[in-house]
C-alpha angles and dihedrals in degrees: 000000000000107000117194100157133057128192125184107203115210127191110170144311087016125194104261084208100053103039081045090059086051096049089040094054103037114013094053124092112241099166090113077061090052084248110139101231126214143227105271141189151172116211148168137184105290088359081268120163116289123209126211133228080237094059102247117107139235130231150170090045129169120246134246086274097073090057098047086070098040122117101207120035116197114189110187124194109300118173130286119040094179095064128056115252121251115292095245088069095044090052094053097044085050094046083047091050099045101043080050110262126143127260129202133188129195127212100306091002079084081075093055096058084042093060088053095056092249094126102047104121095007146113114251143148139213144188112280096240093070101031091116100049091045093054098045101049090040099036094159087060119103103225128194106205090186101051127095091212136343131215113213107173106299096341125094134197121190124186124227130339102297099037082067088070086051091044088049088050086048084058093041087057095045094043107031103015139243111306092042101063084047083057101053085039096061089044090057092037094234123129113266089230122011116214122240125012129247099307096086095054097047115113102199113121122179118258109292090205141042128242113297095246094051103074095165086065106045085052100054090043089059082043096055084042098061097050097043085140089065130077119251137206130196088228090052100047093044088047093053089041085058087238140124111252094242092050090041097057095042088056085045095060100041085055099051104014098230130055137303087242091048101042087048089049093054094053096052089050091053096047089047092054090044096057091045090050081058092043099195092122145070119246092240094058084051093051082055099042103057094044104274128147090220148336088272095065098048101052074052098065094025083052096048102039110026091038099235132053132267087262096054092050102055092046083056094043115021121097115258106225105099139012110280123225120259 
């Protein structure tokens, strides 16, 4: 599609740092980076004064009608997510939506273009946080709870805060190339494409202990914990719970709500994360460490279910002051 236009659509108490990624992206002129600019704009219905979550207020302001001719339609998150926001705005993302202009939601602006029925059937994605309720208010939508931001035809769903700067580089490509998106990139000082998707910024572990009336459980949970290094079987752990296996993992799973090979798997994969955001040792002793057979099977599980390998995830988390080990 050939946008020409951009229209950021406000409603109220809107998110500075998102509206600021869309401003950065598209509303500032990068000709002097051989980088072809757009018409941009920041509305609201009316163009009436706008609030941010920060306090400070925003004017001058263009109305809904520049956004009824946009090409391309950015909501970033306004409060609140739990109501749906005023009718104007839901009228002009479903016009978008219908003549064939792009729509984009940030973080909880997803909710926005849920509210206007643009999600219904499609692929989408939202910040983790707010996966459940999302889910809960739009369950027709497909959401992808791993990715940083998903493309669906013309709508677009980013998740989080940051992920709106790699959802703006996604439309640069599309719109302006390759090389032009890497240019923009190195100007803001962001990575052209980050590696791995929410999964490895989600700080959701399962319950570390089981419910408070089922004491056999809790303490075989801080048992297993402190041997993660060691390999575990349902028979074991029900033997030395004094259970049948079949009682054991039923009460299993009414303490932590998952299975005994899942929840196992989580915690090594928390304790893995933990040790390469210290980054004292090697992948291979964390391998160890967390009850591995080798370095390969652990990039296999952190890959699979954190999104990014073991590597990766040390270069985002670990602290910078010295090499770490490989």
């Amino acid at each position: 599609m050939d946008v020409k236009k951009v229209a950021v659509v406000l409603a109220d108490q809107v998110s500075p740092f998102e509206l600021g990624v869309a401003c950065e992206v598209f509303g500032t002129d990068r000709s002097a980076d051989g980088i072809e600019g757009w018409d941009f704009a920041v509305c609201s219905p009316g163009g009436e004064n706008v609030l941010s979550w920060s306090g400070f207020g925003l004017n001058s302001l263009e109305g809904l009608d520049f956004a009824a001719s946009a090409d391309l339609l950015i909501v970033p998150t306004c409060a609140p997510r739990s109501a749906s926001p005023p009718e104007p705005v839901l009228e002009v993302l479903r016009d978008a939506a219908s003549r064939g202009a792009w729509v984009a939601g940030f973080c909880a602006g997803v909710f926005s273009l849920g509210y206007a029925g643009l999600l219904d059937g499609r692929n989408c994605t939202v910040h983790w946080v707010y996966e459940q309720e999302f889910r809960s208010r739009f369950p027709t939508a497909k959401v992808d709870p791993k990715a940083l931001y998903v493309d669906d035809g013309g709508v677009l769903t980013s998740a989080g805060t940051v992920a709106a700067v790699d959802l703006c580089l996604h439309l640069v490509r599309e719109l302006r190339g390759v090389a032009a998106a890497t240019t923009l990139a190195r100007r803001m000082v962001a990575a052209p494409h980050r590696v791995g998707g929410q999964a490895q910024f989600v700080q959701a572990p399962v319950p570390e202990t089981a419910a408070p009336d089922d004491t056999v459980l809790a303490e075989a949970l801080e048992w297993i914990e402190r041997r993660l290094d060691r390999p575990f079987t349902v028979a074991e752990l029900a033997r030395r719970s004094g259970l049948g296996e079949r009682t054991f993992l039923r009460r299993f799973s009414a303490a932590t709500g998952t299975t005994p090979h899942r929840w196992l798997t989580e915690r090594r994969l928390d304790r893995a994360q933990s040790l390469l955001e210290e980054g004292r040792l090697s992948i291979e002793d964390i391998a160890v460490a967390c009850g591995y057979a080798s370095a390969a099977a652990l990039r296999h599980q952190f890959g699979k279910l954190r999104g990014t390998s073991p590597s990766a995830y040390r270069r985002t988390f670990s602290p910078a002051r010295s090499p770490a080990p490989r």
